[in-house]
C-alpha positions as CSV (number, residue, x, y, z in Angstrom):
1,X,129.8,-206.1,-49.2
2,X,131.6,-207.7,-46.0
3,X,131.3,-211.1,-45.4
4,X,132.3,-212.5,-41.9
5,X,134.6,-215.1,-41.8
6,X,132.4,-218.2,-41.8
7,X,131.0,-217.2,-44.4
8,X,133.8,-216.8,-46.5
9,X,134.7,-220.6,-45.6
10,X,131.4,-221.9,-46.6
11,X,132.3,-219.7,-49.8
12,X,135.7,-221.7,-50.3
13,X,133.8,-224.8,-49.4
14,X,131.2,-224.3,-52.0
15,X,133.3,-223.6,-54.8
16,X,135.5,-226.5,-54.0
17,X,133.0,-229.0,-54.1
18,X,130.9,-227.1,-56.9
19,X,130.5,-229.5,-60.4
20,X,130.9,-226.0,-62.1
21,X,134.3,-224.2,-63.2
22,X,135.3,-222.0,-60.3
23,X,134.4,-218.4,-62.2
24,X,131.0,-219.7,-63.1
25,X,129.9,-220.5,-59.4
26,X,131.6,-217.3,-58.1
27,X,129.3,-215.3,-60.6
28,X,126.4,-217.0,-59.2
29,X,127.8,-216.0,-55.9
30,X,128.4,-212.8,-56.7
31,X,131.9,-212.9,-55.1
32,X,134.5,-211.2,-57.5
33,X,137.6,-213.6,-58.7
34,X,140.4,-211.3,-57.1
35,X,138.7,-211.6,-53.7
36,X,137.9,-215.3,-53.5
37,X,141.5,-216.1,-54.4
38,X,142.6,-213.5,-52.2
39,X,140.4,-215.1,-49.2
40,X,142.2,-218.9,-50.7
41,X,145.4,-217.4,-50.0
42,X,145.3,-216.2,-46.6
43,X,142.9,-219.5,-45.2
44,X,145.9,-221.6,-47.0
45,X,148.3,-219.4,-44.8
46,X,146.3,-218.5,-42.0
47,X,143.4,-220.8,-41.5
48,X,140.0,-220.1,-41.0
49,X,140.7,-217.1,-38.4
50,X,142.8,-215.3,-41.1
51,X,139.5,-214.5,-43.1
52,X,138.4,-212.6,-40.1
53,X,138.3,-208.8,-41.3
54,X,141.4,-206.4,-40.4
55,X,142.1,-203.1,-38.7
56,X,142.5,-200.9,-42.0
57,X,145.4,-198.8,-40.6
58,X,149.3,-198.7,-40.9
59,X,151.1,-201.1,-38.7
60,X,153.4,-198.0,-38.2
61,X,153.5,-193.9,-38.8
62,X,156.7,-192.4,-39.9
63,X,156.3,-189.9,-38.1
64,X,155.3,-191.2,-34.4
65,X,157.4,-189.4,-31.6
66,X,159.0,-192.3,-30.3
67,X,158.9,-193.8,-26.9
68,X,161.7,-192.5,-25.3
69,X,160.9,-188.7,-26.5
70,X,157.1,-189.0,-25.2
71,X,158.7,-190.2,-21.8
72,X,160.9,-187.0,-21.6
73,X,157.8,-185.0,-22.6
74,X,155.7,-186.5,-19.6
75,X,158.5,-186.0,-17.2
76,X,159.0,-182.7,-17.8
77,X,155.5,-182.1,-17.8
78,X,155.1,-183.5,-14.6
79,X,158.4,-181.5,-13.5
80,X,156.7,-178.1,-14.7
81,X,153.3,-178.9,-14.4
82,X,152.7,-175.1,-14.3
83,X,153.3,-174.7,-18.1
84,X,150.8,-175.1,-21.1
85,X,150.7,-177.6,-23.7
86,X,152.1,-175.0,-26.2
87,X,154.8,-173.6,-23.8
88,X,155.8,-177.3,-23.2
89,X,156.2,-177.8,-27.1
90,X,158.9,-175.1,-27.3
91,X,160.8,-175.4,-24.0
92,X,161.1,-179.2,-24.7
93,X,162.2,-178.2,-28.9
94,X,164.6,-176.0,-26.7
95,X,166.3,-177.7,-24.4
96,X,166.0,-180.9,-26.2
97,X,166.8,-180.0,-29.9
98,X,164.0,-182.2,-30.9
99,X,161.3,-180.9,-32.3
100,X,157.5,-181.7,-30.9
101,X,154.6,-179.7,-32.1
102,X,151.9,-178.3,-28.9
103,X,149.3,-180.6,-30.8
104,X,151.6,-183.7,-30.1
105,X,151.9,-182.7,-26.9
106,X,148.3,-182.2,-26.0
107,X,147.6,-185.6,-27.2
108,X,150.4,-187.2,-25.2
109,X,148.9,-184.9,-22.0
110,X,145.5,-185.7,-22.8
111,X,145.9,-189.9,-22.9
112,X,148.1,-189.5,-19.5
113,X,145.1,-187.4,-18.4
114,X,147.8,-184.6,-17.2
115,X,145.1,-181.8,-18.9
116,X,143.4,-179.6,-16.4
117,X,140.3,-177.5,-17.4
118,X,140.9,-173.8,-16.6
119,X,139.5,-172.6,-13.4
120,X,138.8,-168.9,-14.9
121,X,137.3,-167.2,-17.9
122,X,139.8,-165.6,-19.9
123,X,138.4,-161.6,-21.2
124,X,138.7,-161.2,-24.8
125,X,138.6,-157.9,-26.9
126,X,139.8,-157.7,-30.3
127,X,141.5,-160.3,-32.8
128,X,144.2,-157.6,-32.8
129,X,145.4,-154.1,-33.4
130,X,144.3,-151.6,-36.1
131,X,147.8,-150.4,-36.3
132,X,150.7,-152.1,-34.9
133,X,154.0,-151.7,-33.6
134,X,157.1,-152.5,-36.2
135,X,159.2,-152.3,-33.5
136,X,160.3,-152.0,-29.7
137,X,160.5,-148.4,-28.2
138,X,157.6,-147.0,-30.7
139,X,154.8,-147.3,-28.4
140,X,154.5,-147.5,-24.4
141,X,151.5,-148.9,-22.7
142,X,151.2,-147.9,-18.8
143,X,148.5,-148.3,-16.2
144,X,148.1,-149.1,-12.2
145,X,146.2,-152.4,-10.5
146,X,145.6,-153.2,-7.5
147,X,147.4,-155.4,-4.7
148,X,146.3,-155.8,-1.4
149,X,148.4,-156.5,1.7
150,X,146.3,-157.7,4.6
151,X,147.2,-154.8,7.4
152,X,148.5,-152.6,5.0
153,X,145.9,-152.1,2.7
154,X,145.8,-151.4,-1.1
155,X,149.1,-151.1,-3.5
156,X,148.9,-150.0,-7.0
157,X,151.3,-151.2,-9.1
158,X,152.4,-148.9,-12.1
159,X,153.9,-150.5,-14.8
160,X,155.5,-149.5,-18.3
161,X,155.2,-152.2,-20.7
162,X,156.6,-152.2,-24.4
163,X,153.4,-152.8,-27.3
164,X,155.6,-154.7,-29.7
165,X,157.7,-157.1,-27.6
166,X,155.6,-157.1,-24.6
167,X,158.5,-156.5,-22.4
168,X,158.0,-155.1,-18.9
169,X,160.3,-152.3,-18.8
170,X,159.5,-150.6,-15.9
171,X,157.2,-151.3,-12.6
172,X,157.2,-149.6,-9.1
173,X,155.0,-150.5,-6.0
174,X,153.4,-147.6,-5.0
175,X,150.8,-146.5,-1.9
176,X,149.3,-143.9,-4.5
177,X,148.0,-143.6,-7.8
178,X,150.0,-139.7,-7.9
179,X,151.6,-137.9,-11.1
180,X,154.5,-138.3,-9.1
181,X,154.2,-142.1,-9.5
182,X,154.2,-142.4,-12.4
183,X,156.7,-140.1,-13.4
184,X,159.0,-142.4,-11.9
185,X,158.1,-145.5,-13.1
186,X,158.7,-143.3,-16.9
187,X,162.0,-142.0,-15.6
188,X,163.0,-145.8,-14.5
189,X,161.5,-146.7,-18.0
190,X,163.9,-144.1,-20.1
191,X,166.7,-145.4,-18.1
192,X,166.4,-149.0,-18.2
193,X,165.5,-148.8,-22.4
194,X,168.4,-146.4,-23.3
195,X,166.8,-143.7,-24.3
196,X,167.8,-141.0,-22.0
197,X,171.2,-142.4,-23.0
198,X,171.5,-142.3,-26.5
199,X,170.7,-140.0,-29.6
200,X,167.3,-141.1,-30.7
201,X,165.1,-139.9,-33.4
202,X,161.7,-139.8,-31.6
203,X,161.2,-141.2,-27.8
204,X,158.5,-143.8,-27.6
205,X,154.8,-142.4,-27.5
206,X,153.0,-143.5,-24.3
207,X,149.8,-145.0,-24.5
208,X,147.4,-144.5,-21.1
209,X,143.3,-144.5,-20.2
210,X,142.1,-141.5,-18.6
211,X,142.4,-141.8,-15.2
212,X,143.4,-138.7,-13.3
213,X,147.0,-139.0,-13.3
214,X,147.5,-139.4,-16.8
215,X,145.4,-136.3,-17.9
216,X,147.3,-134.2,-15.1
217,X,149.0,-130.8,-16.3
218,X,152.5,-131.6,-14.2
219,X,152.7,-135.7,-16.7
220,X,152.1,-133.4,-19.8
221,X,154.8,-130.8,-19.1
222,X,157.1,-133.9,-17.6
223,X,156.2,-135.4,-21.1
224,X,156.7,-132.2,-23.5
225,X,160.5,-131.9,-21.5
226,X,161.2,-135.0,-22.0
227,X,159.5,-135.2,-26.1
228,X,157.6,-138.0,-25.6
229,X,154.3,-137.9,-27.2
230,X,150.9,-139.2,-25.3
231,X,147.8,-140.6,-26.6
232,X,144.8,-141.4,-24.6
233,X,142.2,-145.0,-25.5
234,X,139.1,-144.5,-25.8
235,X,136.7,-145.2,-23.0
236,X,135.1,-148.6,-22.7
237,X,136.9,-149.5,-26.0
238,X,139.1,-152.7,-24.8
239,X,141.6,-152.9,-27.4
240,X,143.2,-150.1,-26.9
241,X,144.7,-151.4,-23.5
242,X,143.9,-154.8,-24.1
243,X,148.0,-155.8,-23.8
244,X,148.8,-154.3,-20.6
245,X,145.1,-155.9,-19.4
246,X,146.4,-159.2,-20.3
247,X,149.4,-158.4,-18.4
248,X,147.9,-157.5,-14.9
249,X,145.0,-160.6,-15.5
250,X,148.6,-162.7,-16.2
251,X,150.1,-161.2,-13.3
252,X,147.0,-161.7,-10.7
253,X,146.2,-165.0,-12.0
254,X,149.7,-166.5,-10.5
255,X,150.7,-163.6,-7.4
256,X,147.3,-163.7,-5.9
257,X,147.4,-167.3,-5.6
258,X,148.3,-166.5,-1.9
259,X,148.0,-164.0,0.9
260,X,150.7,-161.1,1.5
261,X,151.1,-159.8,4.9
262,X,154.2,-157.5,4.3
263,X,154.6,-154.7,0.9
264,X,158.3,-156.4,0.7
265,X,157.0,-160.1,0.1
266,X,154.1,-158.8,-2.3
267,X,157.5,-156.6,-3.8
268,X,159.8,-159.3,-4.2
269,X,156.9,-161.8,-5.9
270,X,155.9,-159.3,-8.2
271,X,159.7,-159.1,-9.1
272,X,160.4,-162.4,-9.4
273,X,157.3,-162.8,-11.7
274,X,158.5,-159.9,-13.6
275,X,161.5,-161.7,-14.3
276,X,159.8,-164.8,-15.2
277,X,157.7,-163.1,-17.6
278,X,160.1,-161.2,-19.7
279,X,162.9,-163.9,-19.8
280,X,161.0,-167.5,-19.7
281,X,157.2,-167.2,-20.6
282,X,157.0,-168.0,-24.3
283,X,154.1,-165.9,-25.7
284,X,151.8,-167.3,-28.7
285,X,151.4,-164.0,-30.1
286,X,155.1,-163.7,-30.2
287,X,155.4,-166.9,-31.9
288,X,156.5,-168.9,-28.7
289,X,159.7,-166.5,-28.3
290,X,159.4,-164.5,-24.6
291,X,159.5,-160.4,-24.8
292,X,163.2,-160.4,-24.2
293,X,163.8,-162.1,-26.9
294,X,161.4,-159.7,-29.4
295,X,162.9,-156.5,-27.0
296,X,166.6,-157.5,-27.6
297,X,166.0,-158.2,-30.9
298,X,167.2,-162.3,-30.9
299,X,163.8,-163.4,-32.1
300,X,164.6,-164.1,-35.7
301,X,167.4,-166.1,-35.1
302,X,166.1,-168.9,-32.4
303,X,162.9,-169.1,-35.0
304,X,165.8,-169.6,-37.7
305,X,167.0,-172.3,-35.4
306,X,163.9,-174.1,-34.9
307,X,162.8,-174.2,-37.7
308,X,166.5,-176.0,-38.8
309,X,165.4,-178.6,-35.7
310,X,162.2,-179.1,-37.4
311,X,163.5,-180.1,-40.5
312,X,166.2,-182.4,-38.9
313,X,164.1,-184.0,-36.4
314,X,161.2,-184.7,-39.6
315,X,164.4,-185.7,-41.6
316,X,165.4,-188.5,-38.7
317,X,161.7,-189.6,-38.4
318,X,161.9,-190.6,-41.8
319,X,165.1,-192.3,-41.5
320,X,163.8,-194.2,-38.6
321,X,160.8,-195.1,-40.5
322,X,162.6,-196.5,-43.7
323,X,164.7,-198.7,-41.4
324,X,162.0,-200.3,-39.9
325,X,160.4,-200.6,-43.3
326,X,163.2,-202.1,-45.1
């Protein structure tokens, strides 16, 4: 039972001024001996507003970012205000060498009210694959979206993305949705990955939907010359091209933001995102590394390397802590 502090006083008071040995009142009283000594010691020390009732929580946690560090996380939240909580976490771990976790960094976001509610509905399909990709170069996802140019009229971008790294290998602007296109975007694919280069065992498979220029007879002889198998997803089944859907919802979500009036400016934004995408947009379901670093095969070693900043920056929390303690 809680007693406010007034009445702890008139406890004291009592028991002071009782006729009775101290442990006999208290038992009339109820009041253990531990805690009315306890409440004698701190109204000695303290007076009568030290028996008011305390916050039950750590003057300090161990393992609090400290001020500085949440300052730097603000500002560069505020300098890249287009990044997510998660993507913040890893850039800042980065750049910094100091370790933050995206929860942290939420948090911090949330109390400076820097969190914006998303103004879409993200699609999903699928937790994940059935069978996945050990590696990049196994398995080619391709498809077209649209673009519009006001004057011109509808693009269709055609685009040859990696399954396993997510890496845009390929894309070409096109007026059409022809075999012909995307025979070049595979041919700038093969080129760009090696593979028409160097001695492989088996050339990636590529993975389309049905649409009319990918169950053409001219892609399946370009294919057979150039031993690459195909496989087709099943309609209305949204896993099967659920990566390279993400990609173009990614893509639309930030290009479409404003209007092109000339194919070269909607050209030279979708490159620019391209480059963006493959070399500094940290994907969670790469664990935070960006598809070059999965394609190029440097993953393991900056996960290595952050996880040896985790330990250190825990390691110098704790220090911190016991010096403050001691």
């Amino acid at each position: 039972m809680r007693y406010p502090a007034a009445e702890k006083l008139e406890i004291i008071r009592l028991v002071e001024q009782s006729h009775l040995p101290a442990r006999r009142t208290l038992r009339q009283l109820g009041v253990p001996p531990a805690t009315f000594y306890r409440w004698v010691d701190r109204y000695q020390r303290g007076g009568p507003e030290a028996l008011a009732d305390r916050i039950s929580r750590p003057d300090r946690v161990w393992n609090r970012i400290p001020d500085a560090t949440r300052g730097k996380i603000v500002e560069l939240a505020l300098a890249e205000p287009e990044l997510s909580p998660r993507e913040l976490a890893v850039r800042f771990t980065d750049q910094q060498r100091y370790f933050v976790s995206e929860a942290s960094v939420y948090r911090l976001l949330k109390a400076h009210d820097l969190i914006a509610s998303p103004d879409f509905i993200v699609v999903t399909a699928a937790d994940e694959f059935h069978t996945k990709t050990t590696a990049p170069n196994q398995l080619w996802q391709t498809d077209f979206t649209y673009l519009k140019v006001i004057g011109w009229g509808w693009f269709y971008l055609s685009t040859v993305l990696d399954d396993f790294s997510r890496y845009i290998i390929a894309w070409k602007l096109c007026t059409t949705m022809a075999v012909r296109d995307v025979i070049d975007t595979l041919e700038m694919a093969l080129t760009a990955s090696g593979c028409s280069q160097v001695r492989v065992r088996h050339r990636p498979r590529l993975l389309s939907d049905n649409g009319p220029c990918y169950i053409a007879g001219d892609l399946a002889k370009w294919l057979a010359d150039n031993a690459m198998d195909h496989v087709r997803g099943a309609p209305c089944h949204p896993q099967t091209q659920g990566k390279i859907e993400r990609w173009h919802q990614t893509l639309k979500n930030r290009i479409l933001l404003e209007n092109y009036y000339l194919p070269g400016d909607l050209e030279a934004q979708v490159e620019t995102f391209v480059t963006h995408y493959n070399h500094q947009r940290h994907h969670e379901s790469l664990r935070n590394l960006t598809p070059a670093d999965v394609y190029f095969g440097r993953g393991q070693t900056i996960l290595l390397d952050r996880e040896r900043i985790k330990r250190n920056t825990i390691q110098q929390r704790r220090l911190i802590h016991q010096q403050h303690a001691a």
